[in-house]
C-alpha positions in Angstrom: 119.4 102.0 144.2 119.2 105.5 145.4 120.2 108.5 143.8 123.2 109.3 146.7 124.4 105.6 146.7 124.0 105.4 142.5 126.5 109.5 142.6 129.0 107.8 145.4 129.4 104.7 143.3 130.3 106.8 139.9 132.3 109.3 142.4 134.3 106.2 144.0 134.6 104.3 140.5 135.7 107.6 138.6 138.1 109.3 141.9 136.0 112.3 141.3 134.0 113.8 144.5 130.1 113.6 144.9 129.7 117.1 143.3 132.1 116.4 139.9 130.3 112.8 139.6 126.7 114.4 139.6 128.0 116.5 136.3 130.1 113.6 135.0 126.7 111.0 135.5 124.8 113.8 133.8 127.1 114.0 130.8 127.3 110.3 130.3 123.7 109.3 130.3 122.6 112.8 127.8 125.1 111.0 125.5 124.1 107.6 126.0 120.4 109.2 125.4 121.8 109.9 122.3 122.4 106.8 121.6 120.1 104.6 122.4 116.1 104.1 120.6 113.8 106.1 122.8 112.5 102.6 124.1 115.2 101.7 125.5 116.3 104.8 127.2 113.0 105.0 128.4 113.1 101.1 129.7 116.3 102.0 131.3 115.0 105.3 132.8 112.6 103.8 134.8 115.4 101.8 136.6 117.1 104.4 137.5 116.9 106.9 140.9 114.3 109.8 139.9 116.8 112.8 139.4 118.1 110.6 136.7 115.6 109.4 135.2 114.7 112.9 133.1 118.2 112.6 131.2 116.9 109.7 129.5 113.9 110.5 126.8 113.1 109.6 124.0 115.1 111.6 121.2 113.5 113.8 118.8 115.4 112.0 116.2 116.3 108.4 115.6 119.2 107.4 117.6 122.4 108.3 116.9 124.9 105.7 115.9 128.5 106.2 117.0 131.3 104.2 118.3 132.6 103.9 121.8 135.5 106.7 121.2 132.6 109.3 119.9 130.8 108.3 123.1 134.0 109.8 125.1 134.5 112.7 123.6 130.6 113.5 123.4 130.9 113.2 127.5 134.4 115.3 127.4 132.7 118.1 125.9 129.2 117.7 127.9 131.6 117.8 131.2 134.0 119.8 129.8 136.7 117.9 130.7 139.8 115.4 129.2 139.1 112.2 126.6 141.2 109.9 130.0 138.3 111.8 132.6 135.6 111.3 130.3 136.2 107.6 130.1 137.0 107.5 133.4 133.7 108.9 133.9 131.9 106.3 131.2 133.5 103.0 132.8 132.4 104.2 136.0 128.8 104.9 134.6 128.5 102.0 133.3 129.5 100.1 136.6 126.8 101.7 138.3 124.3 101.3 136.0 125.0 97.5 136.1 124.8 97.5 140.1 121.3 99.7 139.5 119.7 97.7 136.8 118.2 94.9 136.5 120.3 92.3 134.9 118.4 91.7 132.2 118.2 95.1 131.6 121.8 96.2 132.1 122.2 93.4 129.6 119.8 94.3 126.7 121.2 97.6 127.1 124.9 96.6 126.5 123.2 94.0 123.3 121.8 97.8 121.6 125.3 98.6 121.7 128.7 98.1 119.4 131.3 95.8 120.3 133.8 98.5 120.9 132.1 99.9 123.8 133.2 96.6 125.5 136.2 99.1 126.7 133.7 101.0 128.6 131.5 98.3 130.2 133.6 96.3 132.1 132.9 92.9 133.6 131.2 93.0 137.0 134.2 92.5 139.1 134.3 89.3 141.7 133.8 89.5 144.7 136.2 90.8 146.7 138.1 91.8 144.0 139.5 95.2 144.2 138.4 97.6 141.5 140.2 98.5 138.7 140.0 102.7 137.6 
């Protein structure tokens, strides 16, 4: 997936335009950086469209362990926005990272992380289906 198709997805998913869902995208993957082993962020890195890619690194640390609720007020404050944007923001990260990523990959990703981020990643929708916000 390409960068401008990857930004329009989060923008559509999140009711943001192209310019807020650049800094919203940005906000959600430093803080999934945060959370995630340097492996896997660099694993899921590579899958991504190149201006993305360097948002994911391997952390100087270990990785951060923190729920799903931490995760959305980390991106609030990144984006300096609302908790209800932020997840916004997160659900619709997380859709387009599943549309951009392998399956596997999306998949081993979601495995790294707690059962209450379930809230954020959504179940691909059918198709047809309309999407939920």
């Amino acid at each position: 997936m390409d960068y401008d198709t990857f930004v329009n997805l989060v923008a559509r998913r999140a009711g943001v335009d192209v310019d807020r869902a650049v800094e919203l995208s940005r906000a959600a993957l430093e803080t999934l950086n945060d959370r995630l082993p340097g492996g896997a962020a660099l694993d899921l890195a590579t899958q991504l469209p190149l201006p993305l890619q360097g948002l994911l690194r391997p952390p100087d640390d270990a990785a951060e362990s923190f729920d799903a609720a931490e995760f959305v007020r980390r991106v609030a404050t990144r984006a300096e926005t609302g908790e209800e944007a932020a997840r916004d923001a997160a659900r619709a990260l997380f859709h387009a990272l599943r549309e951009a990523v392998e399956g596997a990959e999306f998949d081993d990703l979601v495995a790294r992380l707690p059962a209450d981020y379930g809230t954020l990643v959504e179940p691909a929708p059918a198709p047809g289906a309309p999407q939920r916000r």
